[in-house]
C-alpha positions as CSV (number, residue, x, y, z in Angstrom):
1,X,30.0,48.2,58.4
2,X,31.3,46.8,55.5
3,X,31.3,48.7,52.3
4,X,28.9,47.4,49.3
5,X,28.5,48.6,45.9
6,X,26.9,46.8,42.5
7,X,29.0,46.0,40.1
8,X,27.9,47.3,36.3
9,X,26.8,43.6,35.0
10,X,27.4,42.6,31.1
11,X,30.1,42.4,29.0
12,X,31.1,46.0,28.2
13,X,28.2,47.3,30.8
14,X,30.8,50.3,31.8
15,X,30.2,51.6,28.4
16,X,26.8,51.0,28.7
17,X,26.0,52.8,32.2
18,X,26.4,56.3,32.6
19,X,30.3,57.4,33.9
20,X,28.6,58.7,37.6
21,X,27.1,54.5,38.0
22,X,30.4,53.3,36.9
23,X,32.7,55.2,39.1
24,X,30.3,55.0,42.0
25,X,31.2,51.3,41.7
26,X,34.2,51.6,41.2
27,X,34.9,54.1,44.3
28,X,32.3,51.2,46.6
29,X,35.1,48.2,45.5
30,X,38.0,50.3,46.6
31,X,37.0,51.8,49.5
32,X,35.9,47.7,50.2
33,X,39.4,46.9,50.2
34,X,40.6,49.4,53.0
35,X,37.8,48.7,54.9
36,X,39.1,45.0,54.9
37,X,42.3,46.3,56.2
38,X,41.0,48.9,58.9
39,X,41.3,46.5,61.8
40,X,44.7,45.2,60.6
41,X,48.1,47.1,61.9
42,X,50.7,48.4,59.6
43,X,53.1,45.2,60.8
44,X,49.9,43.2,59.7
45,X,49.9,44.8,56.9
46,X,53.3,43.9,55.6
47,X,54.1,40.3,56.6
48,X,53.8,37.0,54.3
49,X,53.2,33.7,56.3
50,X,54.0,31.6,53.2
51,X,54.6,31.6,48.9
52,X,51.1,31.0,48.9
53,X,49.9,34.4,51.0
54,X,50.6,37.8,49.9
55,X,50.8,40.9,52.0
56,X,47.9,42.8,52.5
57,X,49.7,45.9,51.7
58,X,50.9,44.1,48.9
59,X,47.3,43.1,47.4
60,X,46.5,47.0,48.1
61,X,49.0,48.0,45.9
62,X,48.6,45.1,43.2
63,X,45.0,46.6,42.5
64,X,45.9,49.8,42.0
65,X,48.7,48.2,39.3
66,X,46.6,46.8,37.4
67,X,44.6,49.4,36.8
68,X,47.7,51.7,36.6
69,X,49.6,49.4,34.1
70,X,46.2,48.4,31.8
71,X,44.0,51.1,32.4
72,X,45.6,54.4,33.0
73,X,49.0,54.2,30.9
74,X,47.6,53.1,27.6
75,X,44.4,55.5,27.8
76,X,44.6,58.3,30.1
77,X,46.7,61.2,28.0
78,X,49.0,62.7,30.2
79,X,49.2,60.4,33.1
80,X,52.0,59.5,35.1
81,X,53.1,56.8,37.2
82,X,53.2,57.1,40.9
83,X,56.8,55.4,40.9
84,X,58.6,53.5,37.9
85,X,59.7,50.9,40.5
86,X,56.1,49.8,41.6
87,X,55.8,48.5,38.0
88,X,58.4,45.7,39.2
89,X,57.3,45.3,43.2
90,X,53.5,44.7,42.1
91,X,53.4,42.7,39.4
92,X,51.7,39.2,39.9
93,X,52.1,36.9,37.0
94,X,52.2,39.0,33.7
95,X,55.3,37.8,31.9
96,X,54.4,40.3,29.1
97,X,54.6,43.2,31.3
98,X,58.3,42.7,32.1
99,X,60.0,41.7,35.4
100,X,58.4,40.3,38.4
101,X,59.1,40.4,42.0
102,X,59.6,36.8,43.8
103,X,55.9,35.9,45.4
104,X,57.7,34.3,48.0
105,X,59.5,37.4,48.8
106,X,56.7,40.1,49.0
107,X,56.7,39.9,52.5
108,X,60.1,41.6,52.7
109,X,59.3,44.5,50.9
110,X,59.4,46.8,54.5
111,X,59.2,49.7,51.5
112,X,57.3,51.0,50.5
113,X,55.6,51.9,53.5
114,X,52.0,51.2,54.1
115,X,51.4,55.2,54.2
116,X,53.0,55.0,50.8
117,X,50.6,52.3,49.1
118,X,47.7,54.4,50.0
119,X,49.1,57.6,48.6
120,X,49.6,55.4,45.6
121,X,46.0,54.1,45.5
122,X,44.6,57.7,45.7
123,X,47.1,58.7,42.8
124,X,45.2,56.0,41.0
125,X,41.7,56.7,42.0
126,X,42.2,60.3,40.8
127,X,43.6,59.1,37.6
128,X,41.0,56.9,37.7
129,X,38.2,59.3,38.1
130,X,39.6,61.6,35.2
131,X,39.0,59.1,32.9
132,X,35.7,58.0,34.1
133,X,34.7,61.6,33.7
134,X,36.5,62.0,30.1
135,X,34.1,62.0,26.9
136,X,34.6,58.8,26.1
137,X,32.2,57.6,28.6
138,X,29.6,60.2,28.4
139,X,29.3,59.9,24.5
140,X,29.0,55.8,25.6
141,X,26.8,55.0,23.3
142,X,29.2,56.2,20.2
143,X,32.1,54.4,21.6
144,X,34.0,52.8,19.2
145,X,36.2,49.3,20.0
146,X,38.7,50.6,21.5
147,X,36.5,52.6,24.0
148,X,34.4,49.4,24.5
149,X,37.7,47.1,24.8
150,X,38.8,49.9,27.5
151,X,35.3,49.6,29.3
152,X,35.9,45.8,29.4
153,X,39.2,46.1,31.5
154,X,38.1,48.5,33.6
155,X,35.4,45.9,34.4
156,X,37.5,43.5,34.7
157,X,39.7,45.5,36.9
158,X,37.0,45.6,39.9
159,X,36.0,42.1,39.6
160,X,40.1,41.4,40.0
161,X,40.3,43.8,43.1
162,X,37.3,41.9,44.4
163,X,38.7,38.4,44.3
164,X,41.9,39.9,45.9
165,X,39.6,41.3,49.0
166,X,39.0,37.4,49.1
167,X,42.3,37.5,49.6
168,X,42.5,39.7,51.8
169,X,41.2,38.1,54.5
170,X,41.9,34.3,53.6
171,X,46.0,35.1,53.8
172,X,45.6,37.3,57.1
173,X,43.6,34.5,58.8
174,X,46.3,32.4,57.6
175,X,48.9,35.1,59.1
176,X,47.3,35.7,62.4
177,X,47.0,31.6,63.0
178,X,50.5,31.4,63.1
179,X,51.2,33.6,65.8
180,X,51.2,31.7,69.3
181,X,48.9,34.9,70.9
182,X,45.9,34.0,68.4
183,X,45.1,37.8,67.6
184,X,41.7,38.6,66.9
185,X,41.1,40.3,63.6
186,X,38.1,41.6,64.7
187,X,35.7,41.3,67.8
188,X,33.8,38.5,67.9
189,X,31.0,39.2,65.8
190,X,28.8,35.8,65.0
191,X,26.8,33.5,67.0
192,X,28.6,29.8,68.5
193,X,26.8,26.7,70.2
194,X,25.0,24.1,69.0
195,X,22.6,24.7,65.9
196,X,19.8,22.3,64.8
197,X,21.3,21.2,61.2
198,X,18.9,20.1,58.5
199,X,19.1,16.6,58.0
200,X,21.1,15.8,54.6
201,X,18.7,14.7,51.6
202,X,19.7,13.3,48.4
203,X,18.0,15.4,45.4
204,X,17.8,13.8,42.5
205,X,18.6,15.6,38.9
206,X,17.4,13.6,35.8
207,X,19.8,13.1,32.6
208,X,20.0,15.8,30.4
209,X,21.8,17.5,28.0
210,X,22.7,21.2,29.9
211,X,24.6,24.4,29.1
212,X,27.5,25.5,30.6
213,X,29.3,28.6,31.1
214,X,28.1,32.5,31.3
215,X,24.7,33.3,29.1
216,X,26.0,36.4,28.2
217,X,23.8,38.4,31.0
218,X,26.4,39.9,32.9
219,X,30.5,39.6,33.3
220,X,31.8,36.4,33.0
221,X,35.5,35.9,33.0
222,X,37.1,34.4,30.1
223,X,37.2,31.0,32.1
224,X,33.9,30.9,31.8
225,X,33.3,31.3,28.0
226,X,32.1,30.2,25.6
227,X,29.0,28.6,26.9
228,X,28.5,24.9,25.5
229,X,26.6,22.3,25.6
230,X,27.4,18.8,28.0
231,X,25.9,15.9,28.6
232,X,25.3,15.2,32.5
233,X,24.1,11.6,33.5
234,X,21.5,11.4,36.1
235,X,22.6,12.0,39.4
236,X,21.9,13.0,43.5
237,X,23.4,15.5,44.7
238,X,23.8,16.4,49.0
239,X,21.0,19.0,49.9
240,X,23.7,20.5,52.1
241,X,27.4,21.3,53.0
242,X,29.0,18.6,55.2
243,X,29.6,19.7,59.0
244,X,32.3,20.1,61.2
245,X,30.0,16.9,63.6
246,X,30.4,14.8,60.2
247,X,33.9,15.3,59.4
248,X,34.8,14.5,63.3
249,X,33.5,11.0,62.7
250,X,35.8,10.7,59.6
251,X,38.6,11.7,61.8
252,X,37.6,9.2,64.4
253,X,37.4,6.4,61.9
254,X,41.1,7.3,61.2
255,X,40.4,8.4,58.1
256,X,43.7,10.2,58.4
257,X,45.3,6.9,58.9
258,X,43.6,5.1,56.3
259,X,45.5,4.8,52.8
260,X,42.9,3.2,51.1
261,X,40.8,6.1,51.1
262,X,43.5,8.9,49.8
263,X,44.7,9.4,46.1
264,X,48.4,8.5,46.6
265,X,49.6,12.0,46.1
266,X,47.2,13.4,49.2
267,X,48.4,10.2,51.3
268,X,51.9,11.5,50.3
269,X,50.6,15.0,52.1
270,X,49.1,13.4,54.9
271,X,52.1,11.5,56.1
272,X,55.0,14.2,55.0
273,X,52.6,17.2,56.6
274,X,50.8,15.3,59.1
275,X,47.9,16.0,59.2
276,X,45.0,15.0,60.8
277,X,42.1,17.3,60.7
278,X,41.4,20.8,58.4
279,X,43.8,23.5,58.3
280,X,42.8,25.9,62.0
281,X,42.0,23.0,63.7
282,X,43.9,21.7,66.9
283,X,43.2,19.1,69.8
284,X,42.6,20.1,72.5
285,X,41.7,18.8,76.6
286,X,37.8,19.4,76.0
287,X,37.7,18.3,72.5
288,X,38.7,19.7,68.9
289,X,39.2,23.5,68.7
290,X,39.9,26.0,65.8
291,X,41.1,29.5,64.9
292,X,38.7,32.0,63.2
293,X,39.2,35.2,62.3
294,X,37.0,36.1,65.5
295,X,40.2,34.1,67.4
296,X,40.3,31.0,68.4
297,X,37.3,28.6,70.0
298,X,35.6,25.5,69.8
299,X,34.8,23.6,66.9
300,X,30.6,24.0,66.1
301,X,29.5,20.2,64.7
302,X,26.4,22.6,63.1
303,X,28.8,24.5,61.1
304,X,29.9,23.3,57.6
305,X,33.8,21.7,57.2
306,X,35.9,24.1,56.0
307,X,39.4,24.6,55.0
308,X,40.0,21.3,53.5
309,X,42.0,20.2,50.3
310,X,40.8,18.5,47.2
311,X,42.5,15.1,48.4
312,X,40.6,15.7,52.4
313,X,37.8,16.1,50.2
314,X,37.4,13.4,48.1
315,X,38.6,11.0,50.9
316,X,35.9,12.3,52.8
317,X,33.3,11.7,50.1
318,X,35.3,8.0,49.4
319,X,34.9,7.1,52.9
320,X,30.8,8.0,53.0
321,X,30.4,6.5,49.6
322,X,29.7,8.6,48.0
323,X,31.8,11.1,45.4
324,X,32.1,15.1,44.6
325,X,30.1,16.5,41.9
326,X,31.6,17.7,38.7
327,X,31.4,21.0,37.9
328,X,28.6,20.5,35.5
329,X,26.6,18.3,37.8
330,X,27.0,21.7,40.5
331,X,26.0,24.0,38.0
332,X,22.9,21.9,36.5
333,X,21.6,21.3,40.3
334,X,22.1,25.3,40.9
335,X,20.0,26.2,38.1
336,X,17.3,23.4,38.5
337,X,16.9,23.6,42.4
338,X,18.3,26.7,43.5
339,X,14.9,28.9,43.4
340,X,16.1,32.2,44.5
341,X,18.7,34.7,43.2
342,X,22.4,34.4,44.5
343,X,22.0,34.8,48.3
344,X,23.5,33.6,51.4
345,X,26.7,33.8,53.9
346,X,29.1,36.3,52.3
347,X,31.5,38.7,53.0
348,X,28.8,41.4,52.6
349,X,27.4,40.1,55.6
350,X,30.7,40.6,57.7
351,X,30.7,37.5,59.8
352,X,33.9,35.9,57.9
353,X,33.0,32.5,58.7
354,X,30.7,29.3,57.3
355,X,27.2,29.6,59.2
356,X,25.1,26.3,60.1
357,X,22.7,25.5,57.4
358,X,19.1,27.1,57.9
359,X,16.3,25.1,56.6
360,X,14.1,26.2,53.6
361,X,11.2,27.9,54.6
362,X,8.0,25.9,53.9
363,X,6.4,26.7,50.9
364,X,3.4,28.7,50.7
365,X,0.8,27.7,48.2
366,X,1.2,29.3,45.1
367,X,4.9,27.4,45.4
368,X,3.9,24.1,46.0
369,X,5.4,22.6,43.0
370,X,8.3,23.9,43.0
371,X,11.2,21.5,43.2
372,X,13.4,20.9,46.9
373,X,16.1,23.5,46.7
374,X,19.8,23.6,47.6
375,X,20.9,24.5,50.9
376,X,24.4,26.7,51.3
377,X,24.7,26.7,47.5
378,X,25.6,30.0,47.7
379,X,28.5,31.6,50.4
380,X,29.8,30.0,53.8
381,X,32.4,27.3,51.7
382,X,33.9,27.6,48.0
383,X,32.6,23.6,47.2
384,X,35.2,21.2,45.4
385,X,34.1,19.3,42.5
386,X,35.7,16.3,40.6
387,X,36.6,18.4,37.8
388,X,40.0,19.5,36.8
389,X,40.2,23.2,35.3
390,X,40.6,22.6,31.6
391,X,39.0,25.3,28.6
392,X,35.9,24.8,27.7
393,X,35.4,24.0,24.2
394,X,36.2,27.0,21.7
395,X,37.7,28.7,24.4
396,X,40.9,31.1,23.3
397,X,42.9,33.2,25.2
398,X,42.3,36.9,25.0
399,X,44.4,38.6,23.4
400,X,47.4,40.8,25.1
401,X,48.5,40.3,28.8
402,X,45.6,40.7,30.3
403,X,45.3,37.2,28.4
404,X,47.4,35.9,31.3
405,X,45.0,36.1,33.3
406,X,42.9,32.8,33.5
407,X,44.7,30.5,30.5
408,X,48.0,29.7,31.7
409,X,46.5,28.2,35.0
410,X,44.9,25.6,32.9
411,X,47.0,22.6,34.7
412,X,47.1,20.7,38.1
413,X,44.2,22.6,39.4
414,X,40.5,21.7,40.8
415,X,37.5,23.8,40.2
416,X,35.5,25.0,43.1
417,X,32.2,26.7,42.6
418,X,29.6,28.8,44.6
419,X,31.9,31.6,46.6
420,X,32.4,31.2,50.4
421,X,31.9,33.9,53.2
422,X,34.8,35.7,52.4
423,X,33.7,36.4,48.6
424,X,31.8,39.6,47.8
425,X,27.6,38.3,46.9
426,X,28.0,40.7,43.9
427,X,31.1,38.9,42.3
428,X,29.6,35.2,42.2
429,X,26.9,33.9,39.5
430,X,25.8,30.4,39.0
431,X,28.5,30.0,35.8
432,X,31.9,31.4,38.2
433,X,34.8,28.9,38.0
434,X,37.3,29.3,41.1
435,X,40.4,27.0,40.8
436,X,43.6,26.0,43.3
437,X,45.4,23.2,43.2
438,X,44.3,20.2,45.2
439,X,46.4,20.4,47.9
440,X,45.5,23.8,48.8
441,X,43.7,24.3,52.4
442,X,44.0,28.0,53.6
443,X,40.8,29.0,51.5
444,X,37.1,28.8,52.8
445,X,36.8,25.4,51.0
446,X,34.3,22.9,52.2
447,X,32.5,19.5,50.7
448,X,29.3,18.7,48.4
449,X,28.7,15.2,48.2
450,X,27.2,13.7,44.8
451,X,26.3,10.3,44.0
452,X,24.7,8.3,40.9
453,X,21.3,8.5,39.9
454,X,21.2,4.8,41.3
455,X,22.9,5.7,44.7
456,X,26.4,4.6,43.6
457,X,29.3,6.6,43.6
């Protein structure tokens, strides 16, 4: 079973929760991560199917980095690296760290070894749990702002590791595709055949003048901050994901063929990449079939689309009539019809693939006026919006390398919201702002239809 832990919420809330809380969840999100990679082989552990994908050997050892190079250098007295080249091989994007190894190359670092990159990771987490024990954190309380700042990125640090267990498992599902024997990364595990889907229901959110962005109650990465005010027209937005059966009928409309419904850069992808249906999926004699991480089998019409870019996206929505959501129209709908806490498919639940949308239970009595409520707003697909990632207003980047981390990506990107079955339910809130550029497919991305308050696009 997969490993689970909570993650100490608020800014700062290491230095706020006893050291034994902190390192418990700490330890939870790294064991996590090697429990992702039990059922994978050390070759599967070391190759890169394209620039996009990393390694999963290499994502092992970029967590343990990061804490290495922000946590444990500047702060823990005495330490010492595991090897001064790893400061190179395992670097992602800091240009204020120093030199970088090519991303398109990580899949030809043969060495280390995978036995090496877990000797490394428990160099870390010994390092790691020296400091955690040290009296900084048990005199919490009395911490000054370097402690606190210290807290912060070691907070930070285990959200990061848990978006690259995301990772994890989106760039080996993108390995294992491309290899003609379809390997299984696990038994099949979840349930196929034909679901009863809810029918699709328009619910309507009035105008309205909303907040954005994290409240302050719990960790919120800098892309998140500071929270503002906007002004969202009326709108409808889709009660549920859009199915595999719904896509089909866009396929069979040739909406692959059709250049009226494509932004002219994704009709540029279509026809150079050809394609003609999400990423996994392939014709077959008996009808469309795609690869899982469970291997390879029919396509479910219950089950929501998946793998699609921006541009397949908003075709899809063009061709209905209908549009994406911004991301302020997803996040006002989430917090006015989404009753219940952040629950639903994710990789907690270890099924590693979207689920058919289960109808809302009927509600009891003392509920009756409460609102309808969102359907697969949490988990199963990351949900494209309209909205490019941009700063919010007032936003500045922090200060140092870790202020690398979001800022610079500000450009040629789409924000996604809501997590998919492959992110961790303790890592996504109603304020999280994923991003990848529109073209991107090999993520768990799938489609949220939006319209006007008046039913127009």
């Amino acid at each position: 079973m997969p490993v689970t832990s909570a993650l100490p919420l608020g800014a700062g809330a290491a230095r706020k929760a006893s050291s034994a809380v902190t390192a418990a969840a700490y330890r939870g999100i790294r064991a996590q991560s090697e429990f992702l990679c039990q059922p994978l082989s050390a070759e599967d552990c070391a190759v890169q199917s394209m620039a996009d994908a990393s390694p999963a050997k290499w994502h092992l050892a970029h967590t343990s980095w990061f804490y290495e190079t922000f946590v444990l250098e500047p702060s823990l007295p005495g330490y010492r690296s595991f090897h001064p080249q790893f400061k190179v091989l395992f670097n992602s994007y800091y240009n204020a760290v120093g030199d970088k190894h090519p991303r398109p190359e990580r899949g030809l670092l043969s060495r280390p070894a995978l036995s090496e990159v877990i000797a490394y990771r428990r160099h870390v987490d010994a390092a790691m749990d020296r400091l955690l024990q040290s009296q900084w954190v048990q005199s919490a309380e009395d911490a000054g702002a370097r402690d606190a700042a210290l807290c912060a990125l070691i907070e930070l640090g285990m959200h990061h590791e848990q978006q690259h267990q995301e990772l994890i498992l989106t760039d080996i599902k993108h390995l294992l595709s491309r290899n003609p024997l379809r390997p299984v990364y696990r038994a099949p595990a979840m349930k196929t055949g034909a679901a009863s889907v809810p029918a699709l229901e328009w619910l309507a959110c009035p105008e309205r003048i909303a907040l954005a962005g994290s409240d302050g109650n719990g960790f919120a990465f800098d892309n998140e901050l500071p929270r503002h005010r906007v002004f969202v027209h009326g709108f409808q937005i889709a009660s549920r994901l859009v199915t595999n059966g719904e896509y089909l009928a866009f396929i069979e409309n040739g909406g692959y063929r059709r250049p009226e419904l494509w932004m002219s850069e994704g009709w540029d992808r279509v026809r150079a990449q050809r394609w003609q249906a999400p990423l996994y999926w392939e014709p077959g004699g008996q009808g469309w079939r795609q690869f899982t991480l469970d291997g390879q089998r029919a396509v479910d019409p219950a089950e929501p689309v998946c793998h699609v870019s921006w541009f397949e996206a908003d075709a899809y929505a063009r061709w209905t009539g209908a549009r994406l959501p911004s991301e302020f129209e997803w996040e006002t709908a989430v917090s006015e019809l989404e009753n219940d806490p952040v629950q639903g498919n994710f990789s907690d639940d270890a099924r590693y693939h979207p689920a058919p949308a289960v109808p809302a239970a009927p509600a009891v009595p003392a509920r009756t006026s409460l609102p309808p409520r969102l359907l697969q707003a949490w988990g199963d697909c990351w949900e494209w919006t309209s909205s490019a990632y941009s700063p919010y207003p007032g936003f500045s980047v922090t200060a140092g390398a870790v202020g690398e981390y979001n800022g610079k990506f500000m450009s040629n990107q789409y924000v996604l919201r809501g997590g998919s079955c492959a992110t961790p339910r303790s890592h996504i809130r109603a304020s999280y702002r994923n991003f990848f550029p529109s073209a991107a497919r090999w993520q768990f991305s799938g489609i949220r239809l939006a319209r006007d308050q008046d039913g127009a696009r």
